[in-house]
Z-matrix of the N, CA and C atoms (Angstrom, degrees):
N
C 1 1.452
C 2 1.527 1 109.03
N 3 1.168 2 114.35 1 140.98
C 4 1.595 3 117.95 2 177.41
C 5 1.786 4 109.74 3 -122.90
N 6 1.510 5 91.28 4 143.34
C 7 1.483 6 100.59 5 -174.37
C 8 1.748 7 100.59 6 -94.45
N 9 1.293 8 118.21 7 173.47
C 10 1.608 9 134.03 8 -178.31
C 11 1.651 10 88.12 9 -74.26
N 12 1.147 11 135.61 10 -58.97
C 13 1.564 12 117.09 11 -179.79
C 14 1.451 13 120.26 12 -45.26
N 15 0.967 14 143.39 13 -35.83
C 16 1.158 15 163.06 14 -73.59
C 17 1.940 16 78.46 15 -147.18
N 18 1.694 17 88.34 16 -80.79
C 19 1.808 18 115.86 17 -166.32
C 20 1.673 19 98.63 18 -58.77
N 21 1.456 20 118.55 19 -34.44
C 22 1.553 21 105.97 20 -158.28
C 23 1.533 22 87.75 21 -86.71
N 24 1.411 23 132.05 22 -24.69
C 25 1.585 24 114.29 23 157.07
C 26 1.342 25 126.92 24 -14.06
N 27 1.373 26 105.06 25 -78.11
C 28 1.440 27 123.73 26 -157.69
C 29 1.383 28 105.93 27 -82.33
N 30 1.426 29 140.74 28 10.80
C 31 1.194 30 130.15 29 -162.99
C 32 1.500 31 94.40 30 -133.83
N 33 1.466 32 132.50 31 143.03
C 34 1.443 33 144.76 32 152.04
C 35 1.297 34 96.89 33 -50.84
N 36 2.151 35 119.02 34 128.44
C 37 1.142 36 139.00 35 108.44
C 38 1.983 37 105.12 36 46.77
N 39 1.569 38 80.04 37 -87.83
C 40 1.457 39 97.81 38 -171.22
C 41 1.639 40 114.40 39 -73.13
N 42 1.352 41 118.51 40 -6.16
C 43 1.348 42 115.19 41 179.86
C 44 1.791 43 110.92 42 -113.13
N 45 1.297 44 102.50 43 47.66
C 46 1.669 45 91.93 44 -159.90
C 47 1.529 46 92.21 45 -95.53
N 48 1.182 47 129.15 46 8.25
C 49 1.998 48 108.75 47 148.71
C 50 1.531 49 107.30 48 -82.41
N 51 1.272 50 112.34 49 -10.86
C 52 1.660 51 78.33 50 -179.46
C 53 1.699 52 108.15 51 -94.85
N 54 1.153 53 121.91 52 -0.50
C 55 1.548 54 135.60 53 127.85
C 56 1.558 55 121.53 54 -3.69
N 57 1.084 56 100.28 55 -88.41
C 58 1.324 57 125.42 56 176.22
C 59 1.408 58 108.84 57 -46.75
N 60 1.729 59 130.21 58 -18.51
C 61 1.423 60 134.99 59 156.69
C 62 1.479 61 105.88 60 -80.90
N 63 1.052 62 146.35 61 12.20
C 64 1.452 63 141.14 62 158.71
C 65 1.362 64 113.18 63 -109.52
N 66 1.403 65 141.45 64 -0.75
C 67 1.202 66 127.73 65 -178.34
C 68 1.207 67 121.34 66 -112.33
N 69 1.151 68 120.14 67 -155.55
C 70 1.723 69 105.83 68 -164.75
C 71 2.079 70 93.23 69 -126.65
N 72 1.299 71 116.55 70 -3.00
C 73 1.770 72 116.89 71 175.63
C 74 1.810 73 103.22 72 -40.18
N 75 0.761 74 130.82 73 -42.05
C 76 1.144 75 125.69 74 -168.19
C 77 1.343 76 129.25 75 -84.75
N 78 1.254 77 96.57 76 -25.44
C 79 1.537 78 101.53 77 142.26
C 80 1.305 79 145.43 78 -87.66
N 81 1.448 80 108.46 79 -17.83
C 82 1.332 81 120.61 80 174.21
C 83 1.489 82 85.15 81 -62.86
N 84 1.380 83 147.01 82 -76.34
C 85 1.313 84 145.54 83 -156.20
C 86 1.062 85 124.28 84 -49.53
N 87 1.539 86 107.37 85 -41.61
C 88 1.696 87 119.48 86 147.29
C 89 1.712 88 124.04 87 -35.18
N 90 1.607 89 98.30 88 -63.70
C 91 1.349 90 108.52 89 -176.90
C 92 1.686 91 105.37 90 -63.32
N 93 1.070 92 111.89 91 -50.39
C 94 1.591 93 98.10 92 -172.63
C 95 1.670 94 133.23 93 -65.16
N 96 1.631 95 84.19 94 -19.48
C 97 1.833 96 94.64 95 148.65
C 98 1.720 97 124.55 96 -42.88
N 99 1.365 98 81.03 97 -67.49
C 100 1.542 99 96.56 98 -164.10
C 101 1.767 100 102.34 99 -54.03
N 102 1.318 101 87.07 100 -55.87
C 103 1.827 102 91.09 101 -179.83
C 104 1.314 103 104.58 102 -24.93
N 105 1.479 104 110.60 103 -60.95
C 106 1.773 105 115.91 104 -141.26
C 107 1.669 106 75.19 105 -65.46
N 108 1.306 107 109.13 106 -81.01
C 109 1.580 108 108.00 107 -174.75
C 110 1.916 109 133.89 108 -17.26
N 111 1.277 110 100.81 109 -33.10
C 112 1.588 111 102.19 110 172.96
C 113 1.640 112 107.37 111 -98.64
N 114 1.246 113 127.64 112 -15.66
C 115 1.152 114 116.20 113 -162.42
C 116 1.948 115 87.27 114 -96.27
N 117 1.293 116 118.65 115 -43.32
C 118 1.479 117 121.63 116 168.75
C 119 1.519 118 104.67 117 -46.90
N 120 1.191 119 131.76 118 -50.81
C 121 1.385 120 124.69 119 177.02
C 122 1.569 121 124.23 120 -54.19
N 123 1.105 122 87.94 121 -52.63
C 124 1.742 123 107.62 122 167.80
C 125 1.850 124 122.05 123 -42.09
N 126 1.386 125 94.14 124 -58.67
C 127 1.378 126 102.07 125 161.29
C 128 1.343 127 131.84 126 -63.97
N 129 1.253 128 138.95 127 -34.34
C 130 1.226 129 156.98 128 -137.33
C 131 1.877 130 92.00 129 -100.65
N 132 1.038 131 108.52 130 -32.85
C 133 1.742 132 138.25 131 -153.03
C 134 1.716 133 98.63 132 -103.62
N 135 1.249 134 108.01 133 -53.91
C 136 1.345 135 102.91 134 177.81
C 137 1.604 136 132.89 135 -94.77
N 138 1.874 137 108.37 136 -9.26
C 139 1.580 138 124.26 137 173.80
C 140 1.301 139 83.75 138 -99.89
N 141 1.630 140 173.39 139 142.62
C 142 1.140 141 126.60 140 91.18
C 143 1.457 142 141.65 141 -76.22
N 144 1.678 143 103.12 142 31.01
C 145 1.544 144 106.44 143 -172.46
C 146 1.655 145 94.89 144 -136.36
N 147 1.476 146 125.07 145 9.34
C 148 1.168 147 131.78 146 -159.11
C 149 1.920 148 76.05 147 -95.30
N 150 1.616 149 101.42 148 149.25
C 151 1.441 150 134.48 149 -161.53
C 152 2.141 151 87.29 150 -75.85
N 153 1.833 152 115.26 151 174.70
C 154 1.102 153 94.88 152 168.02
C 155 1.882 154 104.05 153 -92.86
N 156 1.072 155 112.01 154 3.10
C 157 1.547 156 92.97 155 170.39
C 158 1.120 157 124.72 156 -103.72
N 159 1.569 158 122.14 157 3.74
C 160 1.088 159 136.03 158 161.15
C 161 1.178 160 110.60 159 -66.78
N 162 1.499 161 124.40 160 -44.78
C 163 1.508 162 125.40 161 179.49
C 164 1.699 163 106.69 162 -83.56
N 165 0.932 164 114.85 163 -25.57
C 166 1.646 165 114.64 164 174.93
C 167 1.450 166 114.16 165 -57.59
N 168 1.391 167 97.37 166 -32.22
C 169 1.787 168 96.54 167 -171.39
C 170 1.484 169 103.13 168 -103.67
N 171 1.749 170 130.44 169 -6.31
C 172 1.059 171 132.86 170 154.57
C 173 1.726 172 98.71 171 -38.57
N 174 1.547 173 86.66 172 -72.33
C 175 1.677 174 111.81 173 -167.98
C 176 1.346 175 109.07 174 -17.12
N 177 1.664 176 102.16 175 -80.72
C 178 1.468 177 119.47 176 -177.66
C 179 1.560 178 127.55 177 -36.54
N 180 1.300 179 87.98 178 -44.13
C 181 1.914 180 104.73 179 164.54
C 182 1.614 181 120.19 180 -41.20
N 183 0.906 182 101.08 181 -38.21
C 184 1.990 183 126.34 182 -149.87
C 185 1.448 184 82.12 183 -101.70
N 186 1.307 185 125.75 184 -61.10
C 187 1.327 186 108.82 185 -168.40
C 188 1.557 187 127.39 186 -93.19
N 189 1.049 188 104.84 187 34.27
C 190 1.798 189 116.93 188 -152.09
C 191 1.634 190 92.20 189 -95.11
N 192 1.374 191 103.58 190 155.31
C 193 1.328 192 106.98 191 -164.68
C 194 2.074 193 101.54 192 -73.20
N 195 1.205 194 113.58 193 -27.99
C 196 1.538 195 119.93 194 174.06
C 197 1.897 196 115.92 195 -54.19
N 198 1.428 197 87.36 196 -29.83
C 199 1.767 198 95.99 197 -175.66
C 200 1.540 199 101.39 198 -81.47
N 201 1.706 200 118.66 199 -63.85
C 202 1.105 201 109.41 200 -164.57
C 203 1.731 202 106.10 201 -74.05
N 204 1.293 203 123.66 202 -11.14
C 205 1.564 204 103.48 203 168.01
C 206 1.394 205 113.38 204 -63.81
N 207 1.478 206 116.51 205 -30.71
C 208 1.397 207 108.69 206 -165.87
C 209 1.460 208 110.92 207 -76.68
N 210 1.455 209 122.02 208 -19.06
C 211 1.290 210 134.64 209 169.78
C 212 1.816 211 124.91 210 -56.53
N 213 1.587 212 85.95 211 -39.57
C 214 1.328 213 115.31 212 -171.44
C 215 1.548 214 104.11 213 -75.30
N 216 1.344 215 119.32 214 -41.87
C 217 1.526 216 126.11 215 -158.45
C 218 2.009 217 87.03 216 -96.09
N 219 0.891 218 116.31 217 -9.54
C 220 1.540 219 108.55 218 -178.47
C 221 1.611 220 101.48 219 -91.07
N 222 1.278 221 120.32 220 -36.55
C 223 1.368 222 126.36 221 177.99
C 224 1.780 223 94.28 222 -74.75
N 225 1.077 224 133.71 223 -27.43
C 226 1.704 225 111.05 224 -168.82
C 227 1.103 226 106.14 225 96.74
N 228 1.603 227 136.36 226 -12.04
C 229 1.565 228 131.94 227 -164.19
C 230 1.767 229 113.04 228 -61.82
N 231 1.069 230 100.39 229 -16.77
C 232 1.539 231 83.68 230 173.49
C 233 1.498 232 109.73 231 -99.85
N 234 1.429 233 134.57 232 30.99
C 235 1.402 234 143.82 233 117.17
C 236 1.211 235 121.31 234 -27.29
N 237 1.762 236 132.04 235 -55.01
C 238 1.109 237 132.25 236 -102.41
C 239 1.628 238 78.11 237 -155.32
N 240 1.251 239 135.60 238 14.48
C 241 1.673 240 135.17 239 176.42
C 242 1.698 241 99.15 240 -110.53
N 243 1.225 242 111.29 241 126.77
C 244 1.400 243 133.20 242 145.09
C 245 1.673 244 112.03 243 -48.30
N 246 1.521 245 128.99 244 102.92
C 247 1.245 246 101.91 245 154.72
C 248 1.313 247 122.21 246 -131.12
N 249 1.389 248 131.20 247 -177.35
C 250 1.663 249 117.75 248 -171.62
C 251 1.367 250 110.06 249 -97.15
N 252 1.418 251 113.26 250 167.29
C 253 1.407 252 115.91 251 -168.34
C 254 1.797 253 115.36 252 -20.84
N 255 1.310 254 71.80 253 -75.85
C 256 1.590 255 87.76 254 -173.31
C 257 1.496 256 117.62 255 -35.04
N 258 1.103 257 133.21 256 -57.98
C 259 0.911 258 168.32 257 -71.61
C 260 1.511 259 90.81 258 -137.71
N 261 1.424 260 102.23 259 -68.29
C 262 1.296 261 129.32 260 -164.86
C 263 1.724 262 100.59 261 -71.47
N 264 1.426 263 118.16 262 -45.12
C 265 1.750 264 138.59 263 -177.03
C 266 2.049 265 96.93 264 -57.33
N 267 1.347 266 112.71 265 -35.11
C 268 1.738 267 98.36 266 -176.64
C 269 1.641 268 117.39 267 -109.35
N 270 1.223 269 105.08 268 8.56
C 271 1.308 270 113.42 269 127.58
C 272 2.218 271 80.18 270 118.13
N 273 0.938 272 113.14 271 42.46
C 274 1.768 273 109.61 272 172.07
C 275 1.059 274 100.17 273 -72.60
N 276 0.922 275 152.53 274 84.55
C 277 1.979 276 165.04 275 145.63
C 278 2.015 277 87.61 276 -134.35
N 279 1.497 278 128.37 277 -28.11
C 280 0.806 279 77.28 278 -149.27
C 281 1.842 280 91.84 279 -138.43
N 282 1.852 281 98.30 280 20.42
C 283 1.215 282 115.45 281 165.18
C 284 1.587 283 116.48 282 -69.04
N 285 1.406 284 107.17 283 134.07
C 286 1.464 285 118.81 284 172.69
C 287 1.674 286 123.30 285 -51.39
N 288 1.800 287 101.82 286 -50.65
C 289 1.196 288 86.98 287 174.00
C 290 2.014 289 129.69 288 -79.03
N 291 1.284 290 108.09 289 -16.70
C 292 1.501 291 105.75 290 171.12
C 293 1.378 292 119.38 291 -75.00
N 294 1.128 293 108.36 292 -36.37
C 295 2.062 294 121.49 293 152.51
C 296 1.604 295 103.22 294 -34.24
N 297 1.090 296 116.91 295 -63.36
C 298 1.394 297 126.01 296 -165.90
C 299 1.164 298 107.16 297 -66.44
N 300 1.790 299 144.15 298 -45.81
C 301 0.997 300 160.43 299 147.65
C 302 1.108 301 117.88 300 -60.83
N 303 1.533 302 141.88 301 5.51
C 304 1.467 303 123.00 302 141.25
C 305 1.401 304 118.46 303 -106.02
N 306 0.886 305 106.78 304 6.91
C 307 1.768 306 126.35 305 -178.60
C 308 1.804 307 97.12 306 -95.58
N 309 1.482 308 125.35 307 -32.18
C 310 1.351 309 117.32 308 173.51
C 311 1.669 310 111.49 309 -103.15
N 312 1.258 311 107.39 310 7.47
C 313 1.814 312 120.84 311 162.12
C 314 1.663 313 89.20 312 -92.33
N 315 1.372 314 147.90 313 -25.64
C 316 1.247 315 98.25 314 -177.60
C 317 1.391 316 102.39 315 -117.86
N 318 1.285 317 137.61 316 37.14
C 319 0.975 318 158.33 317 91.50
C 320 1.416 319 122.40 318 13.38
N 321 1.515 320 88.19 319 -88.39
C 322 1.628 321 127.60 320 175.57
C 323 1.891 322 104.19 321 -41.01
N 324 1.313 323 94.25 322 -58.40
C 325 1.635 324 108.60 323 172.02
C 326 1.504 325 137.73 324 -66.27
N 327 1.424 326 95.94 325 -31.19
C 328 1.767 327 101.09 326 158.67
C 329 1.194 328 113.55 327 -69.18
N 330 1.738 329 121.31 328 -43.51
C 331 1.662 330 118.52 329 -166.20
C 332 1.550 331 89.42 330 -80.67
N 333 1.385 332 152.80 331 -5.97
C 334 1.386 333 130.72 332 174.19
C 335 1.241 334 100.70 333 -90.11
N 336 1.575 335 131.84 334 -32.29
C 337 1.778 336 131.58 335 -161.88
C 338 1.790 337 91.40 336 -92.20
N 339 1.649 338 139.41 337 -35.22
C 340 0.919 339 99.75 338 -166.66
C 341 1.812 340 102.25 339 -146.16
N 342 1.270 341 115.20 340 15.30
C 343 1.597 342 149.17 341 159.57
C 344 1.693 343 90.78 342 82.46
N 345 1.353 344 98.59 343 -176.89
C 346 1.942 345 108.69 344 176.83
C 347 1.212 346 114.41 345 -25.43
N 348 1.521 347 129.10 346 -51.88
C 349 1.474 348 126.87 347 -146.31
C 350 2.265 349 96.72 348 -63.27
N 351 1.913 350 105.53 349 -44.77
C 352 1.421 351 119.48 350 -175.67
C 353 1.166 352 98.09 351 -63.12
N 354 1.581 353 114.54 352 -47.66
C 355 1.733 354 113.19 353 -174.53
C 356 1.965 355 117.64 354 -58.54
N 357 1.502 356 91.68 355 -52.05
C 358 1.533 357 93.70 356 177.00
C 359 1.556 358 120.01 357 -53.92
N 360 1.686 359 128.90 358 -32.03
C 361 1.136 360 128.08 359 -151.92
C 362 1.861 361 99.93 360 -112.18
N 363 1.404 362 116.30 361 -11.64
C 364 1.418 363 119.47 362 150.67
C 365 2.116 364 105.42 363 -67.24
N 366 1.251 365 113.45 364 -55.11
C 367 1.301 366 88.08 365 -167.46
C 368 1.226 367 119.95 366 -48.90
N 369 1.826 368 99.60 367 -55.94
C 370 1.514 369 110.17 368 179.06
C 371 1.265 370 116.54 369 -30.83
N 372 1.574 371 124.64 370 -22.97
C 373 1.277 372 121.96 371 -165.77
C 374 1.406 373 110.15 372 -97.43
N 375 1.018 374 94.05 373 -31.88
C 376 2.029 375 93.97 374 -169.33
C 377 1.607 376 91.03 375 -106.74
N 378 0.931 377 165.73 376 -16.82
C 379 1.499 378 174.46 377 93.55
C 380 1.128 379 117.17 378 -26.49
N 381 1.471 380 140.19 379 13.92
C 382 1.183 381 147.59 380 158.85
C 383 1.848 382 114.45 381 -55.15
N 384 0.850 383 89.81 382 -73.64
C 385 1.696 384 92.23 383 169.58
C 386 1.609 385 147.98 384 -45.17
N 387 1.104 386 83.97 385 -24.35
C 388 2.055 387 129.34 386 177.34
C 389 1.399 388 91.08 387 -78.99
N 390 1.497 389 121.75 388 -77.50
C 391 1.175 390 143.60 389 -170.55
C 392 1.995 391 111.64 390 -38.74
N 393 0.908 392 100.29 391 -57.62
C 394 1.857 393 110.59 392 -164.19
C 395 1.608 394 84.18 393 -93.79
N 396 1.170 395 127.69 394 17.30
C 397 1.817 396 131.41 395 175.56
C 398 1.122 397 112.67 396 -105.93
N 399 1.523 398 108.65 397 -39.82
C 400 1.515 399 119.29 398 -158.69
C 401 1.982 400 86.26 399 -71.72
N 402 2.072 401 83.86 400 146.59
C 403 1.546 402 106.71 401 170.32
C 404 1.180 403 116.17 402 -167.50
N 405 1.079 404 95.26 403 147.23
C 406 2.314 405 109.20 404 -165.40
C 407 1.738 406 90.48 405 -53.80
N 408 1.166 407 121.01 406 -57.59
C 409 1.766 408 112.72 407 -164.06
C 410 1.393 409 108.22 408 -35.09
N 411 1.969 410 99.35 409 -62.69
C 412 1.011 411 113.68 410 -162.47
C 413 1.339 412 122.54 411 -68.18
N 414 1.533 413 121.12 412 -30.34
C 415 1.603 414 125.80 413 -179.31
C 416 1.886 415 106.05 414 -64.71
N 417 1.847 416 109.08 415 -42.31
C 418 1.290 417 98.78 416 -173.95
C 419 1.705 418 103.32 417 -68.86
N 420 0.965 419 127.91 418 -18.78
C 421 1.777 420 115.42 419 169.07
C 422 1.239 421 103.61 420 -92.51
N 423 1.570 422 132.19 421 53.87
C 424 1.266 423 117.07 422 159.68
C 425 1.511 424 82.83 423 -147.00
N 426 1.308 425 123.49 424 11.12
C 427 1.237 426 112.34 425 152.93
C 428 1.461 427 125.20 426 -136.57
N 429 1.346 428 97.04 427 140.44
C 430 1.690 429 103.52 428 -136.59
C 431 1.855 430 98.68 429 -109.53
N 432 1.551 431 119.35 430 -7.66
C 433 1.452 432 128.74 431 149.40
C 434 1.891 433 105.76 432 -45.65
N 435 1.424 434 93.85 433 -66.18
C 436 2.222 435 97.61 434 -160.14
C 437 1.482 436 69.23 435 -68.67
N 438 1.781 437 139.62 436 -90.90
C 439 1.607 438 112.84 437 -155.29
C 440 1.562 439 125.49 438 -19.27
N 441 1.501 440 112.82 439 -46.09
C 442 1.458 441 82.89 440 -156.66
C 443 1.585 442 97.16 441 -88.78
N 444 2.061 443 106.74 442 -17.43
C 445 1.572 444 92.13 443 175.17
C 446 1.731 445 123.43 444 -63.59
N 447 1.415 446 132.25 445 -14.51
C 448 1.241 447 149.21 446 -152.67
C 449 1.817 448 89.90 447 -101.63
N 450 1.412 449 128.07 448 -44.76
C 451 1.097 450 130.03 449 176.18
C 452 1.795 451 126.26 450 -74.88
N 453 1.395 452 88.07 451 -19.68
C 454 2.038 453 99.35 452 174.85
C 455 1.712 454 102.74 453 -90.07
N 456 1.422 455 103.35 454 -51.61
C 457 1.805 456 93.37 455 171.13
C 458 1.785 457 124.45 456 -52.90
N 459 1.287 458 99.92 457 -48.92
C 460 1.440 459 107.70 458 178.59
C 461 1.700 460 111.68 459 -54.15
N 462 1.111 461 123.66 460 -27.89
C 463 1.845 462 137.31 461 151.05
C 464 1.496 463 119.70 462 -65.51
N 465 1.413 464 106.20 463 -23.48
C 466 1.242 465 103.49 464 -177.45
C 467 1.900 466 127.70 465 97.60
N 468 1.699 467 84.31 466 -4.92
C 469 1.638 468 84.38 467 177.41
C 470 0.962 469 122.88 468 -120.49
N 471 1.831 470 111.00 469 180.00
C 472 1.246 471 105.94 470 -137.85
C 473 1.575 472 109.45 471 -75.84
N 474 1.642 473 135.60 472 -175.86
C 475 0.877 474 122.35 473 178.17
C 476 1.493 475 133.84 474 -76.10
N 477 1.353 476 140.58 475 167.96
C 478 1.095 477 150.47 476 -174.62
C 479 1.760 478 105.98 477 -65.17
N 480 1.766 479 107.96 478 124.06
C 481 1.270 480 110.97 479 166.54
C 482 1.364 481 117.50 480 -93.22
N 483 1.269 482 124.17 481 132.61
C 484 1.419 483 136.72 482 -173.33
C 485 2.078 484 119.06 483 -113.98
N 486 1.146 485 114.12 484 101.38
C 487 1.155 486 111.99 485 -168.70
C 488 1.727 487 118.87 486 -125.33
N 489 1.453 488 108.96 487 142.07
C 490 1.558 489 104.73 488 -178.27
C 491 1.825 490 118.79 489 -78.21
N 492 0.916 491 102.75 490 112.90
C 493 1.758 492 88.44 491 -164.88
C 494 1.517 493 100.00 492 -93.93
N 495 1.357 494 134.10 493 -14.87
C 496 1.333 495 109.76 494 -156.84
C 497 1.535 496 83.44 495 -178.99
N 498 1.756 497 117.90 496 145.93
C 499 1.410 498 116.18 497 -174.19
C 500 1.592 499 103.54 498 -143.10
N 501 1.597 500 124.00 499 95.51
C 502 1.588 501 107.75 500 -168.83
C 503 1.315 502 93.81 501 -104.98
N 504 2.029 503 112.81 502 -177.73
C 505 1.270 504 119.58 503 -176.94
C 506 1.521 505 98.28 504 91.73
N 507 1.693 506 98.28 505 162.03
C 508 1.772 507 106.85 506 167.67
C 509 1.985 508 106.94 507 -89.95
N 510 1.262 509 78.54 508 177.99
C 511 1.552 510 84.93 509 167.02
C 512 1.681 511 126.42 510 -43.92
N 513 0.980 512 125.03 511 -50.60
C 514 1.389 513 113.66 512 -174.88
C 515 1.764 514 116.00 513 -94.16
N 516 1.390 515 102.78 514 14.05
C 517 1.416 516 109.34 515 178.22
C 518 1.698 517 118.58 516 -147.29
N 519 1.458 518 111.57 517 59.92
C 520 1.122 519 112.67 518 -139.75
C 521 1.769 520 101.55 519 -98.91
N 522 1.083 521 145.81 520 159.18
C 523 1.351 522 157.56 521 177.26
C 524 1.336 523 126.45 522 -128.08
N 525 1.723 524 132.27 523 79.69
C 526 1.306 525 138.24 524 -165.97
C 527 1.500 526 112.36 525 -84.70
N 528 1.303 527 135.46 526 135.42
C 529 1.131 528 150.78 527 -154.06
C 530 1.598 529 90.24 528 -123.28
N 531 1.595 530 124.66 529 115.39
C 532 1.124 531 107.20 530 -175.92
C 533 1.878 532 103.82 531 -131.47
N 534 1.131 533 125.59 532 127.53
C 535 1.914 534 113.59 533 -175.54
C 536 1.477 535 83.28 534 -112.27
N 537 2.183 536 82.15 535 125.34
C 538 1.674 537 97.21 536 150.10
C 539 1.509 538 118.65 537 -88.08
N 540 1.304 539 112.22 538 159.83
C 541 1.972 540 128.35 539 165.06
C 542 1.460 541 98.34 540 -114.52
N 543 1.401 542 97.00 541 140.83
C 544 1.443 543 105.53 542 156.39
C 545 1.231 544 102.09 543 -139.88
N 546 1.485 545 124.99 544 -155.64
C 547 1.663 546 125.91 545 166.38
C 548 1.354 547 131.22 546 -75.61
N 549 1.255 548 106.37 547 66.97
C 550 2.106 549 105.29 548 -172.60
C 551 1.408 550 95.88 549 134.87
N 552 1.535 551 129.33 550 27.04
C 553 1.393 552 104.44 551 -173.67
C 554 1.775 553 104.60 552 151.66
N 555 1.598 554 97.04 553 139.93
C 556 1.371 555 128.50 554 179.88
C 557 1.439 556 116.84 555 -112.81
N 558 1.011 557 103.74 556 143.85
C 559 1.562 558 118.01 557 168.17
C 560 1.864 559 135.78 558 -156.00
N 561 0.921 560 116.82 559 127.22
C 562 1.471 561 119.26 560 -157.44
C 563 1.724 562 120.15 561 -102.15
N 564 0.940 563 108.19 562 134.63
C 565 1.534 564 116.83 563 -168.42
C 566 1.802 565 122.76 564 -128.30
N 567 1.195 566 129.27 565 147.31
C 568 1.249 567 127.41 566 174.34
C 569 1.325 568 125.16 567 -121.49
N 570 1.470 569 136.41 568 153.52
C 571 1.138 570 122.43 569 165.88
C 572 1.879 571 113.74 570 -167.77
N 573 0.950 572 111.87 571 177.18
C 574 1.788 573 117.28 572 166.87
C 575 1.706 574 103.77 573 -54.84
N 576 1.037 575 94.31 574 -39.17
C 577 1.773 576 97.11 575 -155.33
C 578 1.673 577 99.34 576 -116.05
N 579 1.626 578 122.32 577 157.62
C 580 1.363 579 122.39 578 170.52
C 581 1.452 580 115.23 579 -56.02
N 582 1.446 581 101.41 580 -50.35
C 583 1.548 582 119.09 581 162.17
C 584 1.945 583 119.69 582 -23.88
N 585 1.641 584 95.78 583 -76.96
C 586 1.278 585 120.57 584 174.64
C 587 1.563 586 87.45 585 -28.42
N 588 1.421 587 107.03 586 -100.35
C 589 1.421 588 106.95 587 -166.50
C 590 1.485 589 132.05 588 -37.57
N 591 1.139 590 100.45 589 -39.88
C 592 1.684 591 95.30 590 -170.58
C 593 1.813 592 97.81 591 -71.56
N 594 1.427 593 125.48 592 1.32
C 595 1.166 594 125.34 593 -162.99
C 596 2.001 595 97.05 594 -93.74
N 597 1.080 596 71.30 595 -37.20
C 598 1.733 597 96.62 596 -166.27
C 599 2.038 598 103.33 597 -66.13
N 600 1.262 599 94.24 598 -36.08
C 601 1.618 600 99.40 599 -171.21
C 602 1.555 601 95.90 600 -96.33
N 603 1.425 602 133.04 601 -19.82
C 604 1.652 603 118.79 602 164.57
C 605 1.362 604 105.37 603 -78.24
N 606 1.445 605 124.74 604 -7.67
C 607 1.927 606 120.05 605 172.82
C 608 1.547 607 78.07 606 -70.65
N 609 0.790 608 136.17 607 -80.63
C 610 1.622 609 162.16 608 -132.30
C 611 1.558 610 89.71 609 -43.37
N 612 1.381 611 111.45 610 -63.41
C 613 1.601 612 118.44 611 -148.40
C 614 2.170 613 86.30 612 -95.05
N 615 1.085 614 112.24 613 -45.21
C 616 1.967 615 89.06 614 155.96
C 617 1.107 616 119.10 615 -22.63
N 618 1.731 617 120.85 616 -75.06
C 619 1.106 618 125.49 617 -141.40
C 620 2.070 619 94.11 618 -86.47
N 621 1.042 620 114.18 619 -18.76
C 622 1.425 621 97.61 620 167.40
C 623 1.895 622 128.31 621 -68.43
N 624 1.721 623 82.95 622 -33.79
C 625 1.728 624 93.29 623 -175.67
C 626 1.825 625 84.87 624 -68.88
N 627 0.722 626 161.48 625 -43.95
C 628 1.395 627 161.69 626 -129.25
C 629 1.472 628 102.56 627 -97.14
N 630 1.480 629 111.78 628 -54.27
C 631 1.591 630 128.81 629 173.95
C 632 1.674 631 100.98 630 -64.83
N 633 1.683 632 125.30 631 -11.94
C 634 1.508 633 108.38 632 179.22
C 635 1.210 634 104.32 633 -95.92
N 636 1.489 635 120.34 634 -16.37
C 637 1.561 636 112.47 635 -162.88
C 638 1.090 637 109.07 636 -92.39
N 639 1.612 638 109.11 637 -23.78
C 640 1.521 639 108.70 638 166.80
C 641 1.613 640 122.83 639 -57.20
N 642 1.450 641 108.18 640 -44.10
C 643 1.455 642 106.58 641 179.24
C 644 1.505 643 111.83 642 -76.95
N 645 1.114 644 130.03 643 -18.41
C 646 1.187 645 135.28 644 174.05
C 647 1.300 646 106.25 645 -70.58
């Protein structure tokens, strides 16, 4: 498997689409189709009375970059990645999110070499365990957005403001800085994704309401 560091190595400046023919992005995008698609099936098949945001946040669970790295690092796949200097020097063999993204590049590559039936019976295999795990209780306490929104309504107030404050990194490696508001209080979060962060800053503002009730 080859990473985008890797491909923009070997290619002149001026030739960086033909770049984009050495790396594996296009399958990751591939693969993460399919993912969402078999793991949505999966669910749909095994809750059939579970709500759709109950299964949405199943979903998210299953496909979260923490799950498929751990999938990824159990298979060895980041053995088996090309990456470029750099790349290779801060230690990407052993980052979560490129774990997670070469594990849905080969994905991408089973459903092109041998269609759904190869794709479906790899997940089942390496996602087997995840799969017959996943549960509505447990997914809504692993997300800490509906907690703290489920905990401000149940008070009566208004909802949680979510804002981008600050965006570092280039394009394909980007880091969003996002501050929530609620009623009495801020809290700030980071991540790869808008998501990531704003996820990261409703842990944030939990664990403060939690740290007030204690002193209270």
């Amino acid at each position: 498997m080859t990473h985008r560091s890797w491909a923009h190595e070997q290619v002149s400046p001026r030739s960086q689409c033909d770049a984009r023919r050495l790396h594996n992005e296009a399958l990751e995008f591939l693969g993460d189709s399919v993912l969402g698609l078999l793991v949505a099936d999966y669910l749909f098949r095994a809750y059939p009375r579970a709500s759709e945001g109950e299964l949405s946040r199943m979903k998210h669970r299953l496909v979260s970059a923490p799950t498929l790295a751990k999938a990824s690092t159990e298979l060895g796949l980041g053995d088996f990645v090309r990456f470029g200097r750099g790349e290779e020097k801060s230690g990407g063999r052993r980052k979560a999110a490129l774990l997670a993204d070469v594990f849905e590049a080969v994905i991408g590559a089973i459903f092109v070499d041998g269609g759904l039936p190869a794709a479906t019976e790899f997940v089942g295999r390496t996602l087997g365990e995840e799969l017959r795990d996943a549960d509505p209780i447990a997914a809504a306490a692993a997300d800490p957005k509906t907690m703290l929104q489920e905990r401000l309504q149940a008070s009566h107030e208004p909802a949680p403001q979510y804002t981008v404050i600050e965006t570092l990194g280039p394009p394909h490696h980007r880091t969003f800085h996002v501050e929530l508001k609620w009623n009495g209080g801020t809290a700030r979060g980071e991540g790869r994704t808008i998501k990531a962060a704003e996820a990261a800053a409703a842990q944030e503002a939990l664990q403060q309401m939690n740290q007030s009730e204690v002193v209270s």
